[in-house]
Each structure stands twice: as structure tokens, then as C-alpha cells.
N, C-alpha and C positions, 0 to 999 in steps of 0.2 A: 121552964122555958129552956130551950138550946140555947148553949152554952155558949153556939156561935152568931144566932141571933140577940143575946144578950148583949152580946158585945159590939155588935152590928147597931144594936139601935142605941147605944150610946155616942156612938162616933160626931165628930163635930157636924161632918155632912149630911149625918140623916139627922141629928136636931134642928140643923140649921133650916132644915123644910116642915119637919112634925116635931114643933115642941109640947109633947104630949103624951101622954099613957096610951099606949095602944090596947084596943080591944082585942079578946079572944079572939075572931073572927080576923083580926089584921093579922095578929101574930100566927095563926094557920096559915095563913096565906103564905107568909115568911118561913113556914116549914115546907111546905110545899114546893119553892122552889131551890131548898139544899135536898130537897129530893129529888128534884128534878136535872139540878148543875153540881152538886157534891156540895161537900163542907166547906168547900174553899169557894163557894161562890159569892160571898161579900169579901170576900178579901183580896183588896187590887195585888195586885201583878201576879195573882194564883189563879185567879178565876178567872173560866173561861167564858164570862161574859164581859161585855165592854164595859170599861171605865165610867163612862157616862153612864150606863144604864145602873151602879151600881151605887155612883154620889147623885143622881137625878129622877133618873127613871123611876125606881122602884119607890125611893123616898116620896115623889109624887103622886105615884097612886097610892100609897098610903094615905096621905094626907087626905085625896078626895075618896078616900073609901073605896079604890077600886080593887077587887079583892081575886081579882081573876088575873094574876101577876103574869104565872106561867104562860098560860094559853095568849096572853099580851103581848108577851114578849117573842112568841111564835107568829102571831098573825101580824105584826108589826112589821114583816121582814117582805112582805106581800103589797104593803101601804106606802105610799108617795108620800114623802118626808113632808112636814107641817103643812097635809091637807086635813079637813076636817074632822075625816077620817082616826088617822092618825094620832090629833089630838084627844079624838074621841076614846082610844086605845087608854092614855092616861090620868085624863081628865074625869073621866065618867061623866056624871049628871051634868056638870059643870062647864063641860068641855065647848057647848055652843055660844055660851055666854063669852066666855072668856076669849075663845075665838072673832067671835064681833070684834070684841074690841079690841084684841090683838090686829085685826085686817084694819080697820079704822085707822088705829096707830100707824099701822106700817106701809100708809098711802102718802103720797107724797105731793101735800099741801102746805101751806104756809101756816097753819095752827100747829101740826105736828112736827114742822121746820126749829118753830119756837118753845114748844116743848122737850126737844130734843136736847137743844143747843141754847136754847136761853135766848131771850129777847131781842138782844142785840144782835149774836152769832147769830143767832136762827135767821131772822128776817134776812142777814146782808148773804149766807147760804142758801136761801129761798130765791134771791134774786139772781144769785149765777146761777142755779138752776132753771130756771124762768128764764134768762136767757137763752142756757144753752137749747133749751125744748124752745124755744120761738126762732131757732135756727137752723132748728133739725126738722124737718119735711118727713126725716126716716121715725121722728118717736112716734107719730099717730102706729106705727106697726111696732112699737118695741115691748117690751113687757110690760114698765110700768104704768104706761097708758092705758093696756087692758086689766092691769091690775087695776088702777085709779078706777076705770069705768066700771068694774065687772066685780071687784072685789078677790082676793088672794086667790080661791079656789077656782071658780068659775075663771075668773080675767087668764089665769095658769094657761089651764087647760084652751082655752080661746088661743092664747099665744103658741102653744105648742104647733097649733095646728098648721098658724100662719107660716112656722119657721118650717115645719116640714113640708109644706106645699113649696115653697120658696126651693128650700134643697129639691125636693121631690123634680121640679119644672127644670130649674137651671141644671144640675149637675149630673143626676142619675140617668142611664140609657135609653131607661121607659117614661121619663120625664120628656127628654128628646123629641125622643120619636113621637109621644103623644103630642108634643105642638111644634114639631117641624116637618112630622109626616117617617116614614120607616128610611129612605135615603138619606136625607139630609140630616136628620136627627143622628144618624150614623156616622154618618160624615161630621157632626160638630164633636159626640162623644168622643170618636176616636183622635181627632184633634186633641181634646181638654188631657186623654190620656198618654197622647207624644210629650205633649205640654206640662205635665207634672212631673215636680222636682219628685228627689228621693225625700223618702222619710227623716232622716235629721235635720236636712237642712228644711224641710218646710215648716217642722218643729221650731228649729230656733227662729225664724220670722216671725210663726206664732208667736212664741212666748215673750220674743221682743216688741213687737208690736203690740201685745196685750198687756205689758207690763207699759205703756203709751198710752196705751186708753184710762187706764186703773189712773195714775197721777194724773190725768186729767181729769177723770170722773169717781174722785175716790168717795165725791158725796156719796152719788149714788151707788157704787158700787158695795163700799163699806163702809156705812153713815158711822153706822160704833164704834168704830176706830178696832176693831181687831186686830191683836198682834201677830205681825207675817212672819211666821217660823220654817223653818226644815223639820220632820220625821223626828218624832217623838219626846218634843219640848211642851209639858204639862200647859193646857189651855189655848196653844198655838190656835192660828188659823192660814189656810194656804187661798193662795188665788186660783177659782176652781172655772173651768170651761164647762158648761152646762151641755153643751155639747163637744164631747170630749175632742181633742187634737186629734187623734188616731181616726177617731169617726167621720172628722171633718178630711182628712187627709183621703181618705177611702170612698169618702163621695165627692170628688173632685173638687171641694168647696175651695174658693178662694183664701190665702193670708185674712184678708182684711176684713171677709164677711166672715172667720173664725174668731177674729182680736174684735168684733165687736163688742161693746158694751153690751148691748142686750144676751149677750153669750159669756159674761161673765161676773161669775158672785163669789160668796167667800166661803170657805166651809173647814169644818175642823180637821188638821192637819189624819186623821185617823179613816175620817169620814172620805176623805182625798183619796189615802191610798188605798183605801178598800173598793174605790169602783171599778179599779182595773179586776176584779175579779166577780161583778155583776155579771 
């Protein structure tokens, strides 16, 4: 066996997921991709592959047998982060099951309220939630409502649609002009563009007004309690705009329909800063 995968599958992180002898067939798999990324691909801060995919990813498909590591971790790059998809990528055989009930869990009813958080917490967090949705006229259009109805996958892709019709109508030229007619559509766009601040400062509104929304809605926004860090504090998590600030800024979107809660989740401090270069 290599010398470097020998050492790789002793480490606390990959026991911690396959406590088990691997097969001839896993351990290929595991040569395979130091031929693919070098010697130093299990070894953090050498390897040029991510962190995560090196204590998670790969330990993962091991586990469920999936033995097509490389070509995973290639096509993964192409898949919308925990779609079915996706999961499929490291899951294998496994991956639909485990998904059900991953969506199940992560719908937001008073069962999973109480599994969460415990009987107590859970119910009296179930019920500020419950309020705040019996107040809000805007959740039938927010995400988790098409998630709750439609389930992770499907509800996603439903919501996407709504938010890009939404910008599409209100803010872009040919949104305009498609429902105000080619004059006056003209006439509102080129208003909203007199009318737009500079770029920092519509940034800090954003981010202060979105950091407003979050302790208000930190159930939903970050039920797990994820630790909010700065760039490159191990396991951090940052508060992420789903539709980025710059994108909102550039389609005339208002402050307050960017600091929405439905526009904002929580992602790892790594995962943040890599989408400025999506």
C-alpha cells in the first residue's frame, strides 16, 4: 500500500467515518487520486484540494463504496451544492435514501422543531416561528415555504424562479419595458439608475441591515448555531447572501429586498470566499 495512503487512512478523520479495513478496490480508488492531485493530496495545508473534501468528502465515499473518487470530485464542480445530485456524487447507492430523510429533517415543522432543540426549546422556537410566518403575507413566496411544500430539491429550484421573475420585472431594463411598455419602462429604469448609491455605501446598508435580519431570524436562518468567524478560522461559518451584494447592487435591487431573510443562509467561511471567483 502507499506509504501515503497508509497514513491517510489512519488519521483520526478518515476513522472517524470508515472504521474499517478497506477493500482492494477502495484502496485503488485512493491511488488513483495521488495520481491524480500528487502525493501531497491527503495532506492539509499541501494539498491542492480542499479541506473538506480531504477530512469529509473522500472519507465518505469510502464508506458508501463509491469508488469513482476522481471523476467526483470533477463533476461535483458542475452540481448545485446539496441537490440530489450532488449528494448522489458521494453517497452512491445510498444517496436517495439518505437524502429523503435529510429533506424531511430539514423542513421546518414542529416535529423537527423538537428534535432539534428538545421538547421544551423546540415547541416554544416553533412558536416564534409560527408567529413570525402568520405575519409575514411575504413567506408564502420565501424559500422555506417552497421548500416545506415542494421538498429541498424541487421547493429550491421553484424559489429560484420566483426571486428571478421578481428581480427580472422590478429592476432590470427589459423587465421594464416588458410591463411598462419601451417609454416609460425607460423612463422608470433610467430613474432607478440616477437613483443608485455608489457601491460601498450600498454594501454597508446591506450588510448592516442583513446583520438585522439574521438576530432576528437566527432560527431560521442558522438553526445549528454555526460559529460566525473571519477567513480562515478552522470550521468557521460566514453569513452568506444567496444572492450576492455585487449582483443585487448591479440589478438595481433595493437594500431591503437584498437584507432579506430569504436571501440569506450560512456557509463555510471557505465556501464564501470562493464565490467571488464563480
Amino acid at each position: 500500500m502507499n506509504k501515503f495512503i497508509e497514513k491517510y487512512i489512519k488519521t483520526k478523520r478518515f476513522t472517524d467515518k470508515v472504521n474499517r479495513s478497506l477493500t482492494p478496490d477502495e484502496i485503488q480508488a485512493l491511488e488513483k487520486v495521488i495520481k491524480k492531485y500528487g502525493e501531497t493530496a491527503f495532506i492539509r495545508n499541501k494539498s491542492i484540494l480542499d479541506d473538506r473534501v480531504i477530512t469529509d468528502r473522500i472519507p465518505t465515499m469510502i464508506k458508501h463504496n463509491v469508488l469513482t473518487i476522481v471523476e467526483n470530485l470533477e463533476k461535483v464542480k458542475d452540481v448545485r451544492r446539496n441537490s440530489l445530485e450532488h449528494w448522489q456524487l458521494f453517497y452512491g447507492s445510498h444517496a436517495n435514501d439518505l437524502y429523503a430523510e435529510r429533506t424531511r429533517k430539514s423542513r421546518q415543522t414542529e416535529k423537527n422543531f423538537v428534535e432539534r432543540h428538545g421538547e421544551i426549546n423546540g415547541k416554544k422556537l416553533w412558536a416564534v416561528f409560527s408567529d413570525k410566518k402568520s405575519k409575514k403575507s411575504s413567506y408564502t413566496n420565501s424559500k422555506e415555504w417552497y421548500i416545506d411544500r415542494y421538498g429541498e430539491e424541487a421547493g429550491y429550484k421553484k424559489w429560484q424562479e420566483v426571486v428571478y421573475k421578481r428581480i427580472y420585472k422590478k429592476w432590470t431594463l427589459e423587465g421594464l419595458v416588458e410591463k411598462y411598455g419601451e417609454s416609460l419602462g425607460n423612463e422608470k429604469y433610467n430613474k432607478l439608475l440616477k437613483e443608485r448609491e455608489k457601491f460601498p455605501g450600498y454594501a454597508r446598508k446591506v450588510h448592516g441591515l442583513s446583520q438585522k435580519t439574521y438576530e432576528e431570524n437566527i432560527d431560521i436562518i442558522n438553526p445549528n448555531r454555526f460559529k460566525r468567524t473571519l477567513c480562515g478560522v478552522e470550521g468557521g461559518y460566514q453569513l452568506d447572501h444567496i444572492i450576492s451584494v455585487r449582483e443585487c447592487f448591479e440589478q438595481n435591487i433595493p437594500v431591503e429586498e437584498a437584507s432579506r431573510v430569504e436571501n440569506l443562509r450560512m456557509l463555510p467561511w471557505k465556501e464564501n470566499l470562493m464565490r467571488q471567483y464563480d
